[in-house]
DRENVO-604539 format. One line per field, with one value per residue (C-alpha): x, y, z. Coordinates in pm, whole numbers, plus 32768, in hexadecimal, padded with zeros to 4 digits. Example, Ala and Ser with C-alpha at 12.3 -4.5 7.8 and 13.67 -1.06 7.14 Angstrom:
<rs>
xx	[84CE	8557]
yy	[7E3E	7F96]
zz	[830C	82CA]
</rs>
This chain:
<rs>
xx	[ED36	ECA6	EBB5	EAD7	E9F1	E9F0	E953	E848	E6CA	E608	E477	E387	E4BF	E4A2	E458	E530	E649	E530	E5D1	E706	E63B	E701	E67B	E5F0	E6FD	E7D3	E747	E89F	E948	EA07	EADF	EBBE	EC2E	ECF6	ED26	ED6D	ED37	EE11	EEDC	EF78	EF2C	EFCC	EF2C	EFA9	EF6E	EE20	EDFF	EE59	ED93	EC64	ECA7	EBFD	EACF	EA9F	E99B	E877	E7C4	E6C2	E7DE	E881	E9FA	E9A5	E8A4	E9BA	EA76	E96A	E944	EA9D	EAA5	E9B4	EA35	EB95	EAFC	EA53	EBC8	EC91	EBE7	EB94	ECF2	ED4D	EC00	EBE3	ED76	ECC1	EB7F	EC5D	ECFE	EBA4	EB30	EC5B	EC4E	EAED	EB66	EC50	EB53	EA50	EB52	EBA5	EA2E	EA43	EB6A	EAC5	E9A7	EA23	EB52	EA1D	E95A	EA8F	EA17	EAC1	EB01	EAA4	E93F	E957	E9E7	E8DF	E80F	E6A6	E70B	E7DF	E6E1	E5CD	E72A	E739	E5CF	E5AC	E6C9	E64D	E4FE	E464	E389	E39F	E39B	E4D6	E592	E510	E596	E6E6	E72E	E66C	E7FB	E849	E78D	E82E	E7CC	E65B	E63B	E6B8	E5C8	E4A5	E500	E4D6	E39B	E2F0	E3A1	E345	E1C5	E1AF	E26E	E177	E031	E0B9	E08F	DF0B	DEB4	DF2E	DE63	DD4F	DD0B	DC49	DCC7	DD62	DE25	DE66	DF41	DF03	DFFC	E162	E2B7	E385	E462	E388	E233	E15A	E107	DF9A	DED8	DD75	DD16	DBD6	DB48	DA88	D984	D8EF	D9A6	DA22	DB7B	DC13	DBB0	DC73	DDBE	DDD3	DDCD	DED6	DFC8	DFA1	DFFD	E12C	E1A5	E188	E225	E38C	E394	E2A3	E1DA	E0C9	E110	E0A9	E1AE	E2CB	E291	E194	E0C0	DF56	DE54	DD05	DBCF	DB34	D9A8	D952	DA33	DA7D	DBD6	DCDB	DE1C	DF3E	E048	E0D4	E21C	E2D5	E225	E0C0	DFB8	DF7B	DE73	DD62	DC1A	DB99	DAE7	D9A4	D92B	D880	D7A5	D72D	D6AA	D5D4	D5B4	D612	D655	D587	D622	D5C6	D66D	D79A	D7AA	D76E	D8A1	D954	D925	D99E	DAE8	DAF7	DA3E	DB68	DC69	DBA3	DBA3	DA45	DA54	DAEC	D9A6	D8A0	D918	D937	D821	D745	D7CB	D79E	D60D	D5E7	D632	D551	D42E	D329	D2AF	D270	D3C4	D46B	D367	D41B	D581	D561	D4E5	D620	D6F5	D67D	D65A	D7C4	D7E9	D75F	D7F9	D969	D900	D86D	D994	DA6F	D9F5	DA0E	DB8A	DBEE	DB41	DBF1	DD6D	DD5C	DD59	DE9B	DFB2	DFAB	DEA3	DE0D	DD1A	DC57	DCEA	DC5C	DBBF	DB0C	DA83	DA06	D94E	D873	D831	D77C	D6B4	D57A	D5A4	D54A	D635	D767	D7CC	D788	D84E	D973	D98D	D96A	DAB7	DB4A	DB15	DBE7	DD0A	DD1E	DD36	DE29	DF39	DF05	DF72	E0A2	E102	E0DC	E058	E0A6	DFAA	DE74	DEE0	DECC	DD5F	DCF9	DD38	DCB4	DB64	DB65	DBAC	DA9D	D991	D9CF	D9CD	D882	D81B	D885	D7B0	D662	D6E2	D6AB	D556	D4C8	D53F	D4B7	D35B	D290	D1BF	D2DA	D1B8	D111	D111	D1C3	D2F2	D2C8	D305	D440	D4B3	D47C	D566	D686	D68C	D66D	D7BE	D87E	D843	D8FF	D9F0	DA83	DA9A	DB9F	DC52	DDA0	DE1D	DCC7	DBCB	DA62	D99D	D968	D96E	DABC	DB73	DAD6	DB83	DCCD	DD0E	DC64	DC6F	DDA9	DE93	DE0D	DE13	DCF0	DC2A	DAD9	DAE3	DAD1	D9FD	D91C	D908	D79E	D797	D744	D88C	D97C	D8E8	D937	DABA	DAC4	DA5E	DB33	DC73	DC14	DC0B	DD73	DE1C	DDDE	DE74	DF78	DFAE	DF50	E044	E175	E10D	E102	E251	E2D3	E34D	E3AF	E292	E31C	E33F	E1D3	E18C	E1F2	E1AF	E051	E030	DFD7	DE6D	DE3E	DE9E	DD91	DC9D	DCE8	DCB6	DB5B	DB0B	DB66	DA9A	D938	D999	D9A5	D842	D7B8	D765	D809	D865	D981	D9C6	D9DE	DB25	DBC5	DBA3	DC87	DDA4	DD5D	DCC2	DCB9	DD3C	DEA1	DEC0	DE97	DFA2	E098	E054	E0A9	E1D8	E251	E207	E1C5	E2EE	E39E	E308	E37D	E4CC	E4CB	E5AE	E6B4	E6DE	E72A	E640	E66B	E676	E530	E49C	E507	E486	E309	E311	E34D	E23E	E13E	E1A0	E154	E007	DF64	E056	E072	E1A5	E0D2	E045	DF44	DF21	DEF0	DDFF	DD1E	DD1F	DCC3	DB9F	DB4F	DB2B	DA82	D975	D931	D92F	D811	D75D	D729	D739	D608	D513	D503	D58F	D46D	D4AE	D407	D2E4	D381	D347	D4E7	D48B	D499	D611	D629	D6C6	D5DA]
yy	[7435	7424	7573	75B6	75CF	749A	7418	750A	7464	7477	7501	7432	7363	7449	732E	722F	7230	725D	7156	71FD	72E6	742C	753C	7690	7759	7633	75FF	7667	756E	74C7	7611	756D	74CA	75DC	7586	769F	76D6	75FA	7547	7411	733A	71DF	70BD	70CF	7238	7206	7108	71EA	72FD	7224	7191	7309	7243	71A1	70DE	7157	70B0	707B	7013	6ED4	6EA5	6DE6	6EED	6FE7	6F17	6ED8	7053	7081	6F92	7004	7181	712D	707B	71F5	727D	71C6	70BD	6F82	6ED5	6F93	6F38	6DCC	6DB0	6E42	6D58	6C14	6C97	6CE3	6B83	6B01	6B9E	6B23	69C7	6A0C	6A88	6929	686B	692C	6924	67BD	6748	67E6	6716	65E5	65FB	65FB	6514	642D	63DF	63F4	653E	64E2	64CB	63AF	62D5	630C	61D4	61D2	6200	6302	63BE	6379	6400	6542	6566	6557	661F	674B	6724	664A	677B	6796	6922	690E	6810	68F7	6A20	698D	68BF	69C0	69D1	687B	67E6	66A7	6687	66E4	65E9	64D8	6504	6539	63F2	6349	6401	6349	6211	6206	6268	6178	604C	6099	60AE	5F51	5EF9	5F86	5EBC	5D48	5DBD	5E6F	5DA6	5E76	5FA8	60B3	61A8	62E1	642D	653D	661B	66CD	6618	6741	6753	6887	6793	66F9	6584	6557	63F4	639F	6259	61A7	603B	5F77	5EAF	5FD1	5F8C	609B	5FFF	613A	61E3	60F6	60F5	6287	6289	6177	6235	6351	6281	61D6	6326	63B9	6271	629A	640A	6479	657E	656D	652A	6680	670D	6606	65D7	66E2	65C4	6582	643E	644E	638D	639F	644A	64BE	63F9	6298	6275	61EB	6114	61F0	617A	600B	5F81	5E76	5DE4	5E33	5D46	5D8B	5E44	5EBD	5F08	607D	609F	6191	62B9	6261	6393	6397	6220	6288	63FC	64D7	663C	6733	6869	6957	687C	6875	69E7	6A05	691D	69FA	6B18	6A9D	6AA8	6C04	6C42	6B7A	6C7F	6DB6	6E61	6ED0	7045	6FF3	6ECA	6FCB	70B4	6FC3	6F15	704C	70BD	6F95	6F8B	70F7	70CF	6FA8	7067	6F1D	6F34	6DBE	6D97	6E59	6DF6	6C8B	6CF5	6D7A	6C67	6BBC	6C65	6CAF	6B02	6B06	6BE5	6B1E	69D3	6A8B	6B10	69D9	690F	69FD	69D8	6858	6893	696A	687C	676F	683F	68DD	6A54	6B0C	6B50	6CB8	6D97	6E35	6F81	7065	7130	72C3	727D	7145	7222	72FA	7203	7172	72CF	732C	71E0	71C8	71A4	7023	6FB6	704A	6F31	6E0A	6ED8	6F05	6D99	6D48	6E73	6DD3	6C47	6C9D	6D52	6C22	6B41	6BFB	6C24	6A9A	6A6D	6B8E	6ACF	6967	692D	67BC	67A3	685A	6767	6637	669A	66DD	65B8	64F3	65AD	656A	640E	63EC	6478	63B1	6271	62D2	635D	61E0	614D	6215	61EB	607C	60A0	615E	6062	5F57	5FFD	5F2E	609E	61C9	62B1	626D	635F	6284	6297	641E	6479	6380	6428	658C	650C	648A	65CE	665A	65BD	6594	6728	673D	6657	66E5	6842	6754	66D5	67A4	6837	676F	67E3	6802	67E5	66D9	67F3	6854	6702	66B8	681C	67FF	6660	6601	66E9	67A0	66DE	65C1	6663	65B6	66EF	65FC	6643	67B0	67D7	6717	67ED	68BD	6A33	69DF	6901	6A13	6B0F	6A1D	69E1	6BA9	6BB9	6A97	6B1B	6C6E	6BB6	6B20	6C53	6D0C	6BE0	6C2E	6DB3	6D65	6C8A	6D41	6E6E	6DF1	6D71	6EE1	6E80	6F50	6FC9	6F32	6E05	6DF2	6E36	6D17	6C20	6C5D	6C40	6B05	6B41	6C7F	6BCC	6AC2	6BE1	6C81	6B53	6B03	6C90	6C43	6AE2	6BB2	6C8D	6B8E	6B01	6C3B	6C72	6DBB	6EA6	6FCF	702E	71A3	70ED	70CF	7241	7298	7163	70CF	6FB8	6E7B	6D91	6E7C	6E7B	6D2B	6CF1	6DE3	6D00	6BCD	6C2B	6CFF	6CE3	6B7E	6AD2	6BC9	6B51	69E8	6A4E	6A49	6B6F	6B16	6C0F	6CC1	6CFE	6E63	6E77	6DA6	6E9C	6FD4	6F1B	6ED0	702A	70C7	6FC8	703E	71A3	7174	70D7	7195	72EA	7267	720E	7149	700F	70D3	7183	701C	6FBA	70CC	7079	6F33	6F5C	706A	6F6B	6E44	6F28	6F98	6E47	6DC8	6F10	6EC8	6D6A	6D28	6DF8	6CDB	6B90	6ACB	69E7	68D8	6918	687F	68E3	6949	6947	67AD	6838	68B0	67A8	6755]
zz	[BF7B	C0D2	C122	C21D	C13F	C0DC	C246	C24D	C280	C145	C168	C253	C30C	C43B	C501	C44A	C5AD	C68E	C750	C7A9	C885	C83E	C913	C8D4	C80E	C79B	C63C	C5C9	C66C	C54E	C51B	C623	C502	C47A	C322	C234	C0C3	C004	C133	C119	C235	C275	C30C	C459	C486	C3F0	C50F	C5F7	C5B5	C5A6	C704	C776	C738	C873	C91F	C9D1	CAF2	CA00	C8FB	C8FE	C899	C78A	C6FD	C6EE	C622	C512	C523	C4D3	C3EB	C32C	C348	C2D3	C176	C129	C192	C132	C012	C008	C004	C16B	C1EA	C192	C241	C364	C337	C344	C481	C4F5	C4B1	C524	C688	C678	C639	C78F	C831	C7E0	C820	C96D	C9F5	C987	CA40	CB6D	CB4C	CB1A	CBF2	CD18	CC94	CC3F	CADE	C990	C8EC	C79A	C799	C679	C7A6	C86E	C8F9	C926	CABE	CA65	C9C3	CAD8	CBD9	CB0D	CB22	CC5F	CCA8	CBD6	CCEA	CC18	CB7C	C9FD	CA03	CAD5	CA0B	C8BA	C967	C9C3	C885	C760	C6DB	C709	C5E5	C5F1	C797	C733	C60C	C6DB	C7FE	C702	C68B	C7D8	C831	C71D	C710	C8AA	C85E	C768	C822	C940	C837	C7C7	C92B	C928	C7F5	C8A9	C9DA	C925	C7B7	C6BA	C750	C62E	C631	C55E	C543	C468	C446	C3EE	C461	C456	C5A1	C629	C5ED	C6FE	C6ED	C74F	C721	C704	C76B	C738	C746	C642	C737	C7CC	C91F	CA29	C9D1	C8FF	CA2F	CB3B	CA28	CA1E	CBCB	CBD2	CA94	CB87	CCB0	CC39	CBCC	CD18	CD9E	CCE9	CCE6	CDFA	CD2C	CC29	CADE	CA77	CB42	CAF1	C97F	C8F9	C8ED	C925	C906	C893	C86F	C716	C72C	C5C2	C491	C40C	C4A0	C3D0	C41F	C3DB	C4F4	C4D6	C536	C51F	C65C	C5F1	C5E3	C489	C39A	C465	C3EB	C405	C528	C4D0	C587	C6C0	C6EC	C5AE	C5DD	C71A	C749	C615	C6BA	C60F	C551	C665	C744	C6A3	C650	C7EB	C824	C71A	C7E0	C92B	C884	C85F	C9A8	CA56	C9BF	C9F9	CB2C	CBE3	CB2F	C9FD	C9B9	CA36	C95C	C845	C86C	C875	C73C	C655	C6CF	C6E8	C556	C4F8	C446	C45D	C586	C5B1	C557	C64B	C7A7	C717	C6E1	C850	C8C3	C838	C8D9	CA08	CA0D	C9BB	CAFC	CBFD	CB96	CBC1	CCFC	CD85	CD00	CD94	CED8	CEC3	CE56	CF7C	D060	CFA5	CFD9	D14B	D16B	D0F6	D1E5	D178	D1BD	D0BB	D07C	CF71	CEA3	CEA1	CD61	CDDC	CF23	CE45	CD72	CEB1	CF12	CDC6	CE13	CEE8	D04E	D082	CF80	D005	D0F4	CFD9	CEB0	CFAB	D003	CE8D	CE6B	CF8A	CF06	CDE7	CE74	CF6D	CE2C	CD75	CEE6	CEF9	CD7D	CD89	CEF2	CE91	CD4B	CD5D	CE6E	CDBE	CC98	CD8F	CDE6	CCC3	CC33	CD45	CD18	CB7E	CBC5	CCEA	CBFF	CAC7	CBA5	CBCE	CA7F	C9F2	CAFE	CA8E	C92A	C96E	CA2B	C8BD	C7F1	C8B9	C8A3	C787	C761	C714	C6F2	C86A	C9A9	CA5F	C922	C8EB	CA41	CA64	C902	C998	CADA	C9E3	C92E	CA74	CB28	C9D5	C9A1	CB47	CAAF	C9BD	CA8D	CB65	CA4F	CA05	C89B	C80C	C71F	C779	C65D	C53E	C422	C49A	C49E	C361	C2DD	C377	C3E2	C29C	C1CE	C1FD	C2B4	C1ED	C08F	C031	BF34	BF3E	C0B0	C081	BF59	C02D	C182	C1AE	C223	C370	C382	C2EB	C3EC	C4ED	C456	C46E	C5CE	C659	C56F	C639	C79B	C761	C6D1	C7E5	C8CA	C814	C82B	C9B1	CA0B	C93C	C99C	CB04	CAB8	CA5F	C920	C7F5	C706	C60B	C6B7	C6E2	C5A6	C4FE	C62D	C61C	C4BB	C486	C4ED	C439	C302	C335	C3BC	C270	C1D1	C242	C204	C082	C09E	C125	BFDE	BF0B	BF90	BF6B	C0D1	C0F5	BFD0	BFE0	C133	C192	C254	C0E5	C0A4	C1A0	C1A7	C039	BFD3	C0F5	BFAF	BF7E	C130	C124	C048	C0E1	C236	C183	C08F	C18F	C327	C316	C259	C394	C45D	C414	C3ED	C279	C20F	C2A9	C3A8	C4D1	C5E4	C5D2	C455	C46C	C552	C473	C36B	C40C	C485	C2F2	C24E	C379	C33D	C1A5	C224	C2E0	C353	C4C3	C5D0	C6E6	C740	C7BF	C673	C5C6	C6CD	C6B0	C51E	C51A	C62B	C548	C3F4	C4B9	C556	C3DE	C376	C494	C44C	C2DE	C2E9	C3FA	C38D	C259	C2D0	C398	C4C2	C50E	C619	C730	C8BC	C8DE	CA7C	CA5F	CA42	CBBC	CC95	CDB8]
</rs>
């Protein structure tokens, strides 16, 4: 029989209907039920008395109804509540098919998206604004929408690679990656003569692109080109109008001017540099060194970063240049005033244009993100034209080991490291595309069982760099908690990962970290049985359940509510990782200044 009792919250799910945003004093807010000991209740009163749930500015229609739903099955049972569950999906189904109509109706296309031509599809794309975060937003119910534009994405990229590989011959191309519907679809090209050709494909892909749909690929497809630097590239995309088996085409830079491992770990770092804001790195930074007991170790682990520093602020500078200043003005915030007061008088004016330089970036991206894309990929493209060029001047040299070769080796490492600051959603460092294109993504175990110290620590500090993209941009977004949770958790189950890999190498031991959360091996499977199949959709279900659902595994992991919570963890494990791990992994001795573009 249907009790109150029997929809009280059980210990620790205070927060479980966070997102229903009760106010102070309404905790008891489910009494307007009214059901008393041993009533009977029929469906269409039970209906009726849940309809006193009702939506919130911050509550969508549709999340009512999943809250009812879900309320009437511990009411009611499950026979009442999977009635109601088929109506639910049912007025879902209207509501697709509703949204749909509208679409199509204005775009004066079919409404079955099985009917859909390749024009059609490039119509609806454009007429969702031809940004892939819109169409996601406005079709995330409309599975059968999403698949089919998915569908064209690729078949489009890969018609217009096809077109690359009669213009360019020997060029290859290769994608690494997931092809669920939520999944970007990024290609690496590269060339097997040694020619600036994989270079002139990628700024043609993202030409045509912006010639049918007039925005960057990025924008209209989630999808971005890149040049191969550091790994034999393999042939993975052929279609029917290929040109055949192509041979791999090998790495490039490691023919001519192998980056060293302090390099790379600098190029590592300006990933997380890129995603930190001026205070947040200071204060970082000056607790990972401030922990380094050799001191040998830690004058070079500042050095590091501090190398990292200057090449995002110099390639900031270049980007802003590159973009025009932002329509909006922007200004410090009180915290940031405070900061260049505490500093000495004569760097007060060059800190605040470094605060200032970033805010300008980040109003450019939240006004016109396509633009900042645009640039950016017109500077990545611009530099590798002429990293390929002095690629070719080294291998031409008949003595690799002369002046004359060292100092056109220190300028390729040099304008690949500005590069690859330009180059959007890429990964900096060799070690980490070995751990996640290779390794992971690739499922190849030799790959892993292979990768040095140095390279793991690398994989950490980039995984760091794009999880807090992540909790950036959805926080920026305003999104539910939850919601971030699982979003971002695809790189703080590889971050966890390559914790578990330096383990396993011995380069780190037991981490205070694990005394507090557990073990990094039992978070890392909670991410990936848990906030990552959510992430891709894999449970089958709602958005809302999906966020209650992020929001109880973070809870069992580590007590907290907030992104800001989770934030604060995981900058707490990798600065405990680069503590420990530095003061025993070496680096190569390698000037990291040859880093600074001129």
């Amino acid at each position: 029989m249907p009790t109150r009792s029997r929809v009280k919250f059980k210990r620790g799910e205070r927060y479980k209907y966070k997102d229903l945003k009760f106010k102070r004093g309404e905790r008891y807010k489910y009494r307007d039920l009214k059901f008393k000991r041993g009533e009977k209740v029929s469906p269409r009163e039970l209906e009726f008395r849940l309809r006193r749930i009702t939506p919130t500015p911050e509550l969508s229609q549709a999340a009512v109804r999943w809250k009812q739903v879900k309320l009437a099955v511990k009411i009611r049972g499950r026979e009442i509540g999977e009635a109601l569950l088929r109506r639910e999906q049912d007025n879902q189904r209207q509501e697709i098919n509703q949204s749909r109509e509208s679409l199509t109706n204005k775009l004066s296309i079919p409404q079955e998206p099985q009917e859909w031509s390749n024009e059609d599809c490039q119509n609806a794309i454009k007429g969702l604004n031809s940004d892939w975060k819109h169409i996601h937003a406005t079709l995330k119910n409309d599975t059968e929408a999403l698949k089919k534009l998915v569908d064209f994405r690729k078949q489009l990229v890969d018609s217009l690679i096809d077109e690359m590989r009669q213009k360019y011959p020997g060029l290859v191309a290769s994608s690494v990656g997931s092809s669920d519907l939520t999944s970007d679809y990024d290609v690496t090209l590269g060339v097997t003569d040694g020619s600036v050709n994989d270079v002139k494909a990628v700024q043609e892909l993202n030409a045509r692109l912006k010639e049918i749909f007039g925005k960057q690929p990025g924008t209209v497809f989630d999808t971005n080109f890149y040049t191969n630097n550091f790994l034999t590239l393999k042939e993975n995309i052929l279609t029917d109008g290929s040109v055949g088996e192509v041979a791999p085409a090998d790495s490039p830079n490691e023919a001519t001017a192998p980056i060293t491992t302090a390099d790379q770990d600098v190029l590592a770092l300006l990933k997380q540099r890129r995603y930190m804001d001026q205070i947040k790195w200071e204060d970082y930074v000056k607790e990972v060194t401030n922990d380094i007991t050799d001191p040998t170790k830690r004058a070079e682990t500042i050095r590091q970063y501090d190398t990292a520093n200057d090449i995002y602020q110099i390639s900031l500078q270049e980007l802003l240049e590159a973009t025009g200043e932002p329509s909006a003005s922007v200004q410090l915030t009180a915290e940031e005033e405070s900061l260049i007061e505490l500093q000495p008088v004569e760097s007060h004016e060059l800190l605040r244009n470094q605060l200032l330089l970033s805010h300008k970036i980040r109003a450019q991206e939240e006004s016109n993100s396509d633009l900042v894309l645009e640039k950016s990929n017109e500077l990545y493209n611009n530099r590798m034209l002429q990293v390929r060029e002095l690629q070719a001047q080294v291998a031409a040299l008949p003595d690799q080991n002369s002046e004359e070769a060292q100092n056109l080796k220190a300028e390729v490492e040099r304008q690949l490291s500005n590069a690859l600051f330009f180059a959007s959603e890429a990964y900096h460092s060799k070690g980490t595309i070995l751990h996640v294109v290779e390794g992971i993504q690739g499922k190849n175990q030799e790959v892993l069982a292979a990768l040095t110290p140095n390279q793991i620590l690398d994989s950490v500090n980039e995984q760091l760099g794009d999880f807090l993209k992540d909790i950036r941009h959805y926080t920026a977004e305003e999104v539910d908690d939850g919601t971030t949770f699982y979003r971002a958790s695809k790189y703080m189950h590889r971050l966890f990962d390559a914790v578990n890999l330096l383990k396993e190498k011995e380069a780190i031991g037991d981490l205070d970290f694990e005394s507090q959360y557990g073990s990094t091996k039992d978070l890392y499977e909670a991410i990936g049985e848990v906030l990552l199949p959510a992430r891709k959709g894999k449970f089958g279900l709602s958005p809302e359940e999906t966020m209650e659902l992020a929001r109880d595994t973070v809870w069992n992991m580590y007590q907290i509510i907030t992104a800001e919570e989770l934030e604060d963890i995981v900058l707490s494990l990798v600065k405990e990782v680069n503590i420990v791990a530095r003061d025993v992994i070496n680096f190569d001795d390698a000037d990291v200044s040859e880093l600074l573009p001129e």
